[in-house]
C-alpha positions as CSV (number, residue, x, y, z in Angstrom):
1,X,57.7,87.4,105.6
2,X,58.9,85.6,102.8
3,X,57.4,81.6,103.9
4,X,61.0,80.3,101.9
5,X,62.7,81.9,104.6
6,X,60.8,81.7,108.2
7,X,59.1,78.4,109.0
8,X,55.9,78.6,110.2
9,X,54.7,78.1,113.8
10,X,52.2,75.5,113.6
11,X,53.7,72.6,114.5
12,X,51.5,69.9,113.6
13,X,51.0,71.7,110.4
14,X,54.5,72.1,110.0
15,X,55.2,68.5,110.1
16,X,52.1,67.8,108.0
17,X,53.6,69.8,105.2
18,X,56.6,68.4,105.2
19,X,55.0,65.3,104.6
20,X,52.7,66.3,101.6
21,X,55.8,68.2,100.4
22,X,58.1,65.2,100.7
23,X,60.7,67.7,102.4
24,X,64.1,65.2,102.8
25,X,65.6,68.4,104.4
26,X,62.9,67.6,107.3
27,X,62.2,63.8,107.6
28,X,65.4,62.6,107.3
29,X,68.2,64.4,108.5
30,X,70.9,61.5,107.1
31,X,69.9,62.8,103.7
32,X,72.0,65.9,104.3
33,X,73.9,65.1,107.4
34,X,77.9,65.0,106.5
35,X,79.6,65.1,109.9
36,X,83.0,64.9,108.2
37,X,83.6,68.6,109.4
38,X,83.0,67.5,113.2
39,X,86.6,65.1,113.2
40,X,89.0,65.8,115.4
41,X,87.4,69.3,116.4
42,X,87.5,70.0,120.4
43,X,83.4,70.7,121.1
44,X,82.1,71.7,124.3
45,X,78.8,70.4,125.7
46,X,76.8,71.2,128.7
47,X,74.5,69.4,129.6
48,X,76.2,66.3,127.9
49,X,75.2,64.1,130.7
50,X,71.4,63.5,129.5
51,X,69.1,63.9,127.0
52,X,69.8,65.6,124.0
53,X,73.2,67.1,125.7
54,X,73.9,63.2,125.9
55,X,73.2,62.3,121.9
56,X,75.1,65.4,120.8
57,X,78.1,64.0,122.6
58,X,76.9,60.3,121.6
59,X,76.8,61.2,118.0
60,X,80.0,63.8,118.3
61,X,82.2,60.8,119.8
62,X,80.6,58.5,116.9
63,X,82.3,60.9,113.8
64,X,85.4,61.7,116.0
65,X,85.1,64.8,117.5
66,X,86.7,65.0,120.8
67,X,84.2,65.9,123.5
68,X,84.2,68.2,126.3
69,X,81.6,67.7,128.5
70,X,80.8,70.8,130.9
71,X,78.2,69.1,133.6
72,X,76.7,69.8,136.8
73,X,76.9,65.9,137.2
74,X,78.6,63.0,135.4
75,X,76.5,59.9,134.1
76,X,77.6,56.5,133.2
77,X,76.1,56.7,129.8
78,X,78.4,59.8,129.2
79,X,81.7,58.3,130.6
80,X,80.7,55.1,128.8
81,X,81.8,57.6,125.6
82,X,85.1,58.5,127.1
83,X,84.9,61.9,126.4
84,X,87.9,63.8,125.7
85,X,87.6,66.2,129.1
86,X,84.9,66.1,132.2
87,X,84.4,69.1,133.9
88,X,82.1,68.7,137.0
89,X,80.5,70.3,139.4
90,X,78.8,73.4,137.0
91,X,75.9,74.7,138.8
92,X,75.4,77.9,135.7
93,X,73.9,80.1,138.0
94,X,77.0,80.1,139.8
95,X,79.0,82.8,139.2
96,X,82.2,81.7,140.3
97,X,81.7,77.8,138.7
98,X,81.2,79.4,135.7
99,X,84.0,81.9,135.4
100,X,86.4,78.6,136.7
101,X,85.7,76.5,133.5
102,X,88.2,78.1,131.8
103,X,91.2,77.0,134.3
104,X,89.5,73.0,134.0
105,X,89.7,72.9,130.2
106,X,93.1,71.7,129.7
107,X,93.3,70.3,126.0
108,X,93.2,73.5,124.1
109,X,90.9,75.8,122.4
110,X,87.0,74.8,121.4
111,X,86.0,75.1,118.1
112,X,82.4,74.9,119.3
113,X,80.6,75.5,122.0
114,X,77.8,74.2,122.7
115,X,75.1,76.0,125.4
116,X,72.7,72.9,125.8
117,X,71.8,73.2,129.9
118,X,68.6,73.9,130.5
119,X,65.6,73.7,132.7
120,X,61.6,73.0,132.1
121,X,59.5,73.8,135.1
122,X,56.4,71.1,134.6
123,X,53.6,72.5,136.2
124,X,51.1,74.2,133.7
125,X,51.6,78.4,134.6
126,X,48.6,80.7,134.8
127,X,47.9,84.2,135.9
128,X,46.4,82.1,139.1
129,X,49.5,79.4,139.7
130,X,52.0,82.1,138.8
131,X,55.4,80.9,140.4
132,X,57.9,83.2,140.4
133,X,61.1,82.1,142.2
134,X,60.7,79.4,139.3
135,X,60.6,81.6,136.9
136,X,63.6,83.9,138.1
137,X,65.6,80.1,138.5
138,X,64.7,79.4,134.5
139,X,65.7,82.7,133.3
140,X,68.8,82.0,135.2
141,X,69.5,78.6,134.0
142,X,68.6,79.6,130.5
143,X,69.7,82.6,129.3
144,X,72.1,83.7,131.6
145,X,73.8,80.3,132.6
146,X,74.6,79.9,128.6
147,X,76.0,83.9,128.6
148,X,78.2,82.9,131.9
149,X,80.0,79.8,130.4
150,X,80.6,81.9,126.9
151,X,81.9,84.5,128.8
152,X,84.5,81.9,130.8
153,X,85.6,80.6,127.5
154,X,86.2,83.7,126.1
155,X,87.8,84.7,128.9
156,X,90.8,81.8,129.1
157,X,91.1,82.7,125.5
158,X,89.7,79.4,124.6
159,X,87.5,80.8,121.6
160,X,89.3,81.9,119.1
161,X,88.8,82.9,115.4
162,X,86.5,80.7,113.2
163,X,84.9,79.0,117.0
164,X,81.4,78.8,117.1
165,X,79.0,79.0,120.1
166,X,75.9,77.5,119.6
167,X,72.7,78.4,121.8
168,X,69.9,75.8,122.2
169,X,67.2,78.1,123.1
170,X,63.5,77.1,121.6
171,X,61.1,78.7,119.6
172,X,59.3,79.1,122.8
173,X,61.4,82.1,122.5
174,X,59.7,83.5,119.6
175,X,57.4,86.4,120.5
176,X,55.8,86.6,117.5
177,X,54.8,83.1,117.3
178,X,53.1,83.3,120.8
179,X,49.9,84.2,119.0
180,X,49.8,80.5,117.7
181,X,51.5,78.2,119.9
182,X,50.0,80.2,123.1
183,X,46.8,81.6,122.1
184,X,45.4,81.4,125.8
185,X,48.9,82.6,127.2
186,X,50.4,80.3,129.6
187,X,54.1,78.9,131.0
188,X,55.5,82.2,131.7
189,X,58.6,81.3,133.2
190,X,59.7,79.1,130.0
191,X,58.9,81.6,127.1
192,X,60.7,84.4,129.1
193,X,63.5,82.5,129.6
194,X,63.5,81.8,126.0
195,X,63.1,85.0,124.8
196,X,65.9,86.3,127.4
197,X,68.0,83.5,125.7
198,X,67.4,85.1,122.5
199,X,68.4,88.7,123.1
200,X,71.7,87.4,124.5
201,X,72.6,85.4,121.9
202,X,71.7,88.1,119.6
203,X,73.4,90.7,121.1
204,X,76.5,88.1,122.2
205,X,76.6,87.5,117.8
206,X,77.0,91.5,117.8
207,X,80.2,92.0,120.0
208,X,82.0,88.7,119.0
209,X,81.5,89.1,115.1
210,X,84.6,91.1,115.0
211,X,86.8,88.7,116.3
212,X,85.8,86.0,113.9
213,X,83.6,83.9,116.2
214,X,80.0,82.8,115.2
215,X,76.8,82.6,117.3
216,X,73.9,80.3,116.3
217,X,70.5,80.5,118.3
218,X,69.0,77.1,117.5
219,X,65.5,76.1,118.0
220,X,66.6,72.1,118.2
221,X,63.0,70.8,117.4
222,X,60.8,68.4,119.3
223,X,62.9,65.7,120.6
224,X,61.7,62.7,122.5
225,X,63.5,63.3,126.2
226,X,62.4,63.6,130.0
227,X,62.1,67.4,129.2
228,X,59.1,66.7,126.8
229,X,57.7,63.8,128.7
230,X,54.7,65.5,129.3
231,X,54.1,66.2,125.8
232,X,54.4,62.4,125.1
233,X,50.6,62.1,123.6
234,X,51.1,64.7,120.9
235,X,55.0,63.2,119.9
236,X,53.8,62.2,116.7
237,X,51.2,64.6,115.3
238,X,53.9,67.2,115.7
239,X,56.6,65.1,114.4
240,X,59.0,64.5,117.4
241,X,62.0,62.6,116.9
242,X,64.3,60.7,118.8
243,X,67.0,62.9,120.4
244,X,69.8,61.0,118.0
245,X,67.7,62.5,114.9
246,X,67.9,65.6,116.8
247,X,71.9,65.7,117.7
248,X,72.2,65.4,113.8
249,X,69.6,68.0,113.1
250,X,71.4,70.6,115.4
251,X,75.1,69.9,114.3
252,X,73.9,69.8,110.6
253,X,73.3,73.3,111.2
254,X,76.1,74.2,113.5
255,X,78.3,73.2,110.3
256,X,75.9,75.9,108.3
257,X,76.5,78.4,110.7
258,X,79.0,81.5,109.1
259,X,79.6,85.3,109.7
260,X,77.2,86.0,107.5
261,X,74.5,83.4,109.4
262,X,75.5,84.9,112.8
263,X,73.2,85.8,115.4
264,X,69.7,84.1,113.1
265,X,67.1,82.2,114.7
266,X,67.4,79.2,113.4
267,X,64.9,76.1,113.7
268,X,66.8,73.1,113.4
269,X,63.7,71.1,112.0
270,X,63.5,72.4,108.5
271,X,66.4,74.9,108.8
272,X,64.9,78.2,108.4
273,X,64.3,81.4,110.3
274,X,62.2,81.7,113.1
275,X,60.6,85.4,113.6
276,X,61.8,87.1,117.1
């Protein structure tokens, strides 16, 4: 593997090279950030009502992008933004909620989608604390809840030529880079869930390419939310950043994203490729 292309899986080496190599690309997004592209487009957000769902549609509303926030619940920080449309009530392991978005979204087509709902079981999981109708309720939530919503908006007709659909999987999904980041195994649930994530958006990139509509399968980087709370005494070693660093990080490279980009796993830190 060519180390221009993929990043490389050690986080807090990563960041430490970034450092020494004084990469702007990677400490500091606004260097390359030009959200001019973002005005007036319709984007879709689930999740929108927290954490980084929440500063995507903070920083979306902030160039003027008009939001549409697909939640399972609202929050006063989100309606504080006045977001263009609210749909509520999206439970995306629901079949039926799912497949409905499409008759709630009333402005229009999207010209991006953004999958951003997800789910983090806590507790540590080992061969001996194996939990299993957690793990069947993350691979729900985060690979197939992202696949249902698509498929509702493709559906109504509401992404159409040149839309994108970006996934916000990790690189928790990365099987290859499970003999770093896991050398003792570990968190079953999550990296399946991941890695299920991955397929579909791979394999979602394949059948929609024809019709002119990009897929991007995002690592976002390690952002300072709830999610990673419990991560909070390695934030800076491995070069977290606040989840408004991270919105621009992630729609930085949704801008990138092209036919030719389609379907790539993409870490949203230093912008290259993450090996499946």
């Amino acid at each position: 593997m060519s180390s221009e292309t993929f990043s490389i899986p050690d986080q807090p080496a990563r960041f430490a090279k970034a450092k020494e190599d004084g990469n702007t690309r990677y400490l500091d997004i606004e260097s390359v950030y030009d959200p001019a592209f973002l005005k007036n487009k319709r984007v879709a957000v689930t999740g929108a009502n927290r954490g980084i769902g929440l500063a995507i549609a903070t920083e979306l509303t902030r160039v003027g992008a008009k939001v549409v926030a697909i939640n399972r619940s609202d929050s006063d920080d989100l309606q504080a933004l006045n977001p263009s449309e609210t749909v509520l009530g999206v439970d995306v392991r629901d079949d039926e909620k799912c497949e409905a978005i499409k008759d709630q979204i009333k402005g229009g087509p999207i010209d991006i989608l953004i999958n951003n709902a997800g789910y983090f079981y806590e507790p540590l999981e080992t061969i001996d604390s194996l939990n299993f109708p957690e793990q069947i309720k993350t691979i729900d939530i985060c690979a197939m809840g992202p696949l249902r919503v698509t498929a509702s908006l493709l559906h109504g007709g509401l992404l159409k030529e040149g839309s994108k659909v970006i996934m916000i999987t990790s690189q928790g999904g990365s099987v290859g880079w499970r003999f770093v980041q896991n050398p003792n195994g570990h968190d079953y649930g999550h990296h399946m869930s991941k890695a299920a994530a991955n397929m579909m958006a791979v394999l979602l990139a394949q059948e929609v390419k024809s019709k002119g509509i990009m897929v991007g399968v995002f690592h976002p980087g390690f952002n300072k939310t709830g999610m990673t709370a419990k991560y909070k005494d390695i934030w800076e070693v491995e070069g977290a950043v606040d989840p408004s660093v991270g919105a621009k990080r992630i729609l930085f490279e949704a801008g990138r994203l092209s036919l030719e980009s389609t379907g790539k796993f993409i870490n949203c830190e230093d912008g290259l490729e993450i090996p499946w």
